[in-house]
DOGU-745796 format. One line per 5 residues: number of its first residue (from 0); for each residue x negated, y negated, z negated of C-alpha. Coordinates in nm, 4 decimals. Layout:
! DOGU-745796
NUM) X:Y:Z  ...
***
This chain:
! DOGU-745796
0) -9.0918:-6.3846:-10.2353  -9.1320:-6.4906:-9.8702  -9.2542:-6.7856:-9.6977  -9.1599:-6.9583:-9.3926  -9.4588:-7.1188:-9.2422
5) -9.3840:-7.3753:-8.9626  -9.6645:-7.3656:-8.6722  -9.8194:-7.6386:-8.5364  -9.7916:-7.6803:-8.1723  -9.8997:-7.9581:-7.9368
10) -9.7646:-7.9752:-7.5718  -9.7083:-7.5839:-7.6480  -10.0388:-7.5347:-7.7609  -10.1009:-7.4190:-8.1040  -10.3464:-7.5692:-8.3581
15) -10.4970:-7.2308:-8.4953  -10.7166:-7.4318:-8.7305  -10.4102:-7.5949:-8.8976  -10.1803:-7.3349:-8.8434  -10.4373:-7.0747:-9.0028
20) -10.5690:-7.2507:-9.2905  -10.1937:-7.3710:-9.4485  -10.1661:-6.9567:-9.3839  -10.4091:-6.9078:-9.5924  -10.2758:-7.1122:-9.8563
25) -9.9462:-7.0089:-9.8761  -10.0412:-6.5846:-9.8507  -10.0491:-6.5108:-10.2097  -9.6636:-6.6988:-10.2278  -9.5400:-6.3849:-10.0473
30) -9.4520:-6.2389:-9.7442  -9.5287:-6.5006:-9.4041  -9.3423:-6.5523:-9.1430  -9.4227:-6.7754:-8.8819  -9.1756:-6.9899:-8.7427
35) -9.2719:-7.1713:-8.3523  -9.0621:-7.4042:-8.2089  -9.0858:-7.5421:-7.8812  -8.9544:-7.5617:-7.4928  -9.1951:-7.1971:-7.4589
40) -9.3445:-7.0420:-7.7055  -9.5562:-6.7756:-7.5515  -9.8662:-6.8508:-7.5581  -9.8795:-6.9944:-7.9124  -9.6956:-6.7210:-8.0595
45) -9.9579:-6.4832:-7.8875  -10.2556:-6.6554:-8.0191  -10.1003:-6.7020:-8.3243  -10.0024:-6.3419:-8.3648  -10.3794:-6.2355:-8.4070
50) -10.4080:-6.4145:-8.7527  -10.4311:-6.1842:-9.0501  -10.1213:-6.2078:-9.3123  -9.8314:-6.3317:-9.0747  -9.5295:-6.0636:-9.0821
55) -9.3625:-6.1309:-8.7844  -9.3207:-6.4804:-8.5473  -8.9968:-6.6064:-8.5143  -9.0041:-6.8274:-8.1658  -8.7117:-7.0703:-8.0892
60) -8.7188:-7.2119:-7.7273  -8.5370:-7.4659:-7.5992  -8.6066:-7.8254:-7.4260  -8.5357:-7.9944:-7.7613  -8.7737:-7.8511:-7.9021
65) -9.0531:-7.9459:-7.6810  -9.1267:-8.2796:-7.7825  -9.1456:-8.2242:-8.1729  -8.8279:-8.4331:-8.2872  -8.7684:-8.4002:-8.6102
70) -8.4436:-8.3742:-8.5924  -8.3852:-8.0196:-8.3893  -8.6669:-7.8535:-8.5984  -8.5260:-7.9974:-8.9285  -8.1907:-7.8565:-8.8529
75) -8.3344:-7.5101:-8.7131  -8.5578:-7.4497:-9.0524  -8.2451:-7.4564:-9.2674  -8.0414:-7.2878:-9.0346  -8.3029:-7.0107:-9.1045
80) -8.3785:-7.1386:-9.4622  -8.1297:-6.8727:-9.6974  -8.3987:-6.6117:-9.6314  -8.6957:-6.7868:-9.7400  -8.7959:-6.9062:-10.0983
85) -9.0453:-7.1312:-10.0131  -9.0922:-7.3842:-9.6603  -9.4327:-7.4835:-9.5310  -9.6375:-7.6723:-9.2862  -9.9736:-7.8342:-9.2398
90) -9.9466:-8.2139:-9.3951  -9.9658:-8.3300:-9.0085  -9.8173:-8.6310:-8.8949  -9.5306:-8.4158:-8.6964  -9.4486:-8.1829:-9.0302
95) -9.4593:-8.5248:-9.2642  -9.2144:-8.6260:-9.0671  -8.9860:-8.2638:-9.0391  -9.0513:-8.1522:-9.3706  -8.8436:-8.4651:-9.5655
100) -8.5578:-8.3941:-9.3540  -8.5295:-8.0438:-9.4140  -8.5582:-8.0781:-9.8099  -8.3148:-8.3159:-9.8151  -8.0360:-8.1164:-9.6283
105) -8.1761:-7.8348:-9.9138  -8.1282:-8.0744:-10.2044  -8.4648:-8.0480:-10.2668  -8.8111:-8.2220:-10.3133  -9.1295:-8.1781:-10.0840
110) -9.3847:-8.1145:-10.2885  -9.6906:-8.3133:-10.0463  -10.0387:-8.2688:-9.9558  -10.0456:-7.9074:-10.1573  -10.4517:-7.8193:-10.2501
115) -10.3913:-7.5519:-10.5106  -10.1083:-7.2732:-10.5078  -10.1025:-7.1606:-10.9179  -9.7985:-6.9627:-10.8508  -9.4736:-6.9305:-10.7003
120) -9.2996:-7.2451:-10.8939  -9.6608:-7.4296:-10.9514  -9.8530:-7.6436:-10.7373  -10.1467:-7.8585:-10.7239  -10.2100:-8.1874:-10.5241
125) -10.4029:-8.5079:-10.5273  -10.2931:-8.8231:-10.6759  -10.4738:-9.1614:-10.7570  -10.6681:-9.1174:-10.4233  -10.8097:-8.7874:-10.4991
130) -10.9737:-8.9148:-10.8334  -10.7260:-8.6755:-11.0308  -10.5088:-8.3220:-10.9680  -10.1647:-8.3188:-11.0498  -9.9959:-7.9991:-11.1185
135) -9.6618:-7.9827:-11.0165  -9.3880:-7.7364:-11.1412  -9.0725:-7.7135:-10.9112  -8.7493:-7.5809:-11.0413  -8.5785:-7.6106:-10.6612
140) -8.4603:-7.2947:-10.5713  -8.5983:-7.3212:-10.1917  -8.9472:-7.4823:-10.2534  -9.0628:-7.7231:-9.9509  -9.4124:-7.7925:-9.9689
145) -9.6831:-7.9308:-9.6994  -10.0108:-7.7930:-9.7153  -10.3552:-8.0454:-9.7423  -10.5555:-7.7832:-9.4864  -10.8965:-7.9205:-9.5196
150) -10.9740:-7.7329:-9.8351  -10.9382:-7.4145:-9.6814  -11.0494:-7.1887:-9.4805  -10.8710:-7.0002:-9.1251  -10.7075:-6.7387:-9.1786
155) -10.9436:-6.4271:-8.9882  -10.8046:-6.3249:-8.6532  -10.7296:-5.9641:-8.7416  -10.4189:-5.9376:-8.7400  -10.1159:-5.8047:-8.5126
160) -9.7612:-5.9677:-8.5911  -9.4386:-5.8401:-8.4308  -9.2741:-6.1709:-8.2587  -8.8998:-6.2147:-8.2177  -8.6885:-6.4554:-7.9951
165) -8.4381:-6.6538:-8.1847  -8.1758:-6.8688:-8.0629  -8.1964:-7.2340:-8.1021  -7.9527:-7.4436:-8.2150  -7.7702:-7.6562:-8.0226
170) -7.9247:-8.0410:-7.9798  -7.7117:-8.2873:-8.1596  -7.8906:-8.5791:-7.9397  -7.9817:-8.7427:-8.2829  -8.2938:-8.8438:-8.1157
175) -8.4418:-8.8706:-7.7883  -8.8360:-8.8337:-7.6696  -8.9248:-9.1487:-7.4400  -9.3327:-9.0784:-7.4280  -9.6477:-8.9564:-7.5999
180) -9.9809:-9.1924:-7.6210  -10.2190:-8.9441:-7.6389  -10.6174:-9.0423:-7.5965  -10.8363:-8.7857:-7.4119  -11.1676:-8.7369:-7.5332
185) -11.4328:-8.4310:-7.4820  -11.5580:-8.4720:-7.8394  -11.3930:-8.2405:-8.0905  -11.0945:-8.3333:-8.2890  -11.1335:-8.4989:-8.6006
190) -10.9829:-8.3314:-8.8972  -11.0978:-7.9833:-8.7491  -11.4743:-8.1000:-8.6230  -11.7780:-7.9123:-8.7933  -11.9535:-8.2149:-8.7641
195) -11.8276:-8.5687:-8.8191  -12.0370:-8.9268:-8.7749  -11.8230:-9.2118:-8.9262  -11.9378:-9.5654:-8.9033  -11.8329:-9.8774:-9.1445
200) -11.7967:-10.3015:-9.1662  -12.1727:-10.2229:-9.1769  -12.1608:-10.1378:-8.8315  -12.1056:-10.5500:-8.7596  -11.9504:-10.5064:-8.4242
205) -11.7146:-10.2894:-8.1623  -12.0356:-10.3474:-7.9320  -12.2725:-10.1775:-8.1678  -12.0253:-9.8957:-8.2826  -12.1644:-9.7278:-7.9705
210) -12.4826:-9.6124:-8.1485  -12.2478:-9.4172:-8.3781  -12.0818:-9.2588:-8.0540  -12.4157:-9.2291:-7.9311  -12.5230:-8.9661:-8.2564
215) -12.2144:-8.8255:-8.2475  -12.2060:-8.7147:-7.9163  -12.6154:-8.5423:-7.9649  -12.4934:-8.3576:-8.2545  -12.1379:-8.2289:-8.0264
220) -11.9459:-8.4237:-8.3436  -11.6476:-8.5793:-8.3784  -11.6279:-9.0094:-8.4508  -11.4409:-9.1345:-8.7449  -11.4791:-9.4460:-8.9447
225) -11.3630:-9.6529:-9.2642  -11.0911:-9.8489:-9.3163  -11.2641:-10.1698:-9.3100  -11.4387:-10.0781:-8.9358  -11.1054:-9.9863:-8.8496
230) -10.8880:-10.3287:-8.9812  -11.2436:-10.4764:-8.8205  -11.1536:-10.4062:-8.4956  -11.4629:-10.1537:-8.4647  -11.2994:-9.8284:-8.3839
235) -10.9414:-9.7267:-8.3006  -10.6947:-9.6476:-8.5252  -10.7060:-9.2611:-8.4935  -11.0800:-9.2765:-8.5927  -10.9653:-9.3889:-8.9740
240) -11.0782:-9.1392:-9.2938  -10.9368:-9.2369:-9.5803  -10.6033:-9.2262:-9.7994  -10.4356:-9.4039:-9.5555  -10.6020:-9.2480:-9.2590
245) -10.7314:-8.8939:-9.1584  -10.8202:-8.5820:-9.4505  -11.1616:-8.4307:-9.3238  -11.3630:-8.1468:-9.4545  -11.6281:-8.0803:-9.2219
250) -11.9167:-7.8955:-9.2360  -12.1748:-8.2008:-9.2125  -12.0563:-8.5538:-9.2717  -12.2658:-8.8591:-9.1702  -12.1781:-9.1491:-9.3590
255) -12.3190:-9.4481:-9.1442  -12.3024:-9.8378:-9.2806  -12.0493:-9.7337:-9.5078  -12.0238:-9.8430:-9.9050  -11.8001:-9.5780:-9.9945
260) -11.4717:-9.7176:-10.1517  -11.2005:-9.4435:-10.3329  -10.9544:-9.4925:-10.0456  -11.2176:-9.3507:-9.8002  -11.3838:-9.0851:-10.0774
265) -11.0629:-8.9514:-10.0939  -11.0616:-8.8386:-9.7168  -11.4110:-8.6747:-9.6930  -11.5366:-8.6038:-10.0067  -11.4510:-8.2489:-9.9517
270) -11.6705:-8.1984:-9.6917  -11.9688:-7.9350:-9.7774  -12.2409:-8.1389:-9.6919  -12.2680:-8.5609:-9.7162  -12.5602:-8.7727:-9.5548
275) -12.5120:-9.1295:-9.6242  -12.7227:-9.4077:-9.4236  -12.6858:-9.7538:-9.6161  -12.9350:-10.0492:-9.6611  -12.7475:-10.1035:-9.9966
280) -12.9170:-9.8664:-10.2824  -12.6200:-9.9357:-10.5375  -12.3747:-9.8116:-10.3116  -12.1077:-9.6013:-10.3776  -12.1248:-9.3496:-10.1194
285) -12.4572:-9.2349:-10.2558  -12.2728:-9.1037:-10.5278  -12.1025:-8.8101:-10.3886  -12.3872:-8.7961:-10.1284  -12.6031:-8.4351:-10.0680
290) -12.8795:-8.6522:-9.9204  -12.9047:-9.0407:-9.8888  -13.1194:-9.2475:-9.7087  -13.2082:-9.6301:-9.8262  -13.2335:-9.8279:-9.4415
295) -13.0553:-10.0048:-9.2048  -12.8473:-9.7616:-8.9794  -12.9677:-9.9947:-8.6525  -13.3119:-9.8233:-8.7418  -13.2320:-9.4807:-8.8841
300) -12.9872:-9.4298:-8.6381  -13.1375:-9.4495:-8.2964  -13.4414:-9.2360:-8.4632  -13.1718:-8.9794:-8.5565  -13.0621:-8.9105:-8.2095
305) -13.3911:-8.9383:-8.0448  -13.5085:-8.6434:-8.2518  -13.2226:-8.4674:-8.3637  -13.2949:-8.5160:-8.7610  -13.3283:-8.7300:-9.0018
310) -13.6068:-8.9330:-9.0845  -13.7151:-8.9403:-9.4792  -13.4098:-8.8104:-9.6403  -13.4215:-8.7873:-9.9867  -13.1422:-8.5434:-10.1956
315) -12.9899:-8.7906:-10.4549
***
């Protein structure tokens, strides 16, 4: 069996956290090889080449490439796609939005958001907002599958790949890039922070969502925050954990003002430790909690980043 794993590269930078943990998922498939695709590959395929389990890098370079169309890197996978039994990516927005095109020019299904690998035909992924795990048997001959990367871990940088240039195919101007929106920030990235601080409707305001900025910034975390904050007007779009928004696994994860509804369970109740802060003791979120605390987040909050821990937490 062999795999053809499709890196993850921003502005020609490569995400190693995404791009390492869907390798780790998809190594006991078969053989990996790494496909990058972009206006210059270098550097990614050089940092990428250090992760333990990759084969060789294939890197494709060409201006249409540069921008992520889907389009060019669609056509390009199954151009390359009679050598490979099985076609994966991180579930990112860019690969969510490649992946569908190449299965259907392979007459095939894309088996999403991938958690479990059983074997080379069987597959498990969420359903019903995470409350259940669907097993999924595909009798496609080239399997397409993206990869739900927060349940697993990097794949160790001990490796040494071979990496080979490969021509790209010519652009059939299907699409054209006009511009990327792209908010800066010196706090980490969401979906790969160690630490995340997520506010809710609890919060009451945009004003007062600073005191979750505030914590977040003391503990070098990244923001994030419910759907209701979010359709509140609280906190930016790109902030959202949920079903609907960003899948987060982090190391700590600070629930603040939040009551814990499924659709925003099912985006961080992997993560390895939960502290939730609500004033509400029959909330939800204190159900998959670590340690809760009973107060109201204006109070516990402040206290939190003035001394760096917690004041009274209790392990429910």
């Amino acid at each position: 069996m062999a795999v053809l794993l499709l890196a993850e590269i921003v502005s020609g930078e490569i995400s190693l956290d995404q791009t390492g943990k869907a390798l780790t998922a998809v190594q006991k498939l078969g053989e990996v090889t790494l496909l990058c695709a972009s206006a210059d590959t270098s550097t990614a395929a050089k940092a990428a080449a250090n992760l333990a389990g990759i084969k060789n890098i294939l890197c494709a370079n060409s201006p249409s490439l540069q921008n992520g169309l889907a389009e060019p890197i669609a056509d390009l996978i199954v151009s390359l796609a009679a050598d490979y039994d099985h076609i994966a990516a991180p579930a990112t927005s860019s690969a969510k939005n490649i992946l569908p095109r190449v299965a259907a020019l392979l007459d095939a299904m894309v088996i999403t958001d991938v958690t479990g690998v059983v074997d080379s035909d069987t597959f498990e992924r969420p359903i019903y907002a995470g409350n259940a795990i669907q097993t999924v048997k595909s009798s496609d001959s080239k399997k397409v599958l993206s990869i739900r990367t927060a349940g697993f871990d990097i794949a160790p940088e001990t490796g040494s790949a071979s990496i080979e240039i490969i021509s790209a195919l010519d652009d059939q101007n299907l699409s054209e890039w006009v511009e990327d929106k792209v908010q800066s920030s010196d706090r980490p990235e969401l979906t790969s922070a160690e630490i995340v601080v997520s506010g809710g409707r609890g919060v009451g305001s945009e004003e007062s969502f600073a005191i979750i900025e505030k914590l977040a910034d003391k503990l070098n975390a990244a923001v994030g925050a419910s759907r209701a904050a979010v359709d509140s007007g609280y906190a930016p779009n790109d902030w959202q954990v949920g079903q609907t928004g960003k899948v987060v696994a982090p190391s700590l994860y600070i629930a603040c003002g939040i009551s814990g509804a499924i659709q925003h369970l099912a985006g961080m109740k992997d993560s390895k430790v939960i502290v939730a802060i609500n004033k509400d003791e029959e909330a939800p979120i204190f159900q998959v909690a670590d340690y809760g605390l009973v107060a109201d987040l204006f109070d516990a909050v402040p206290v939190s980043y003035t001394h760096l821990t917690l004041p009274t937490i209790y392990s429910v």
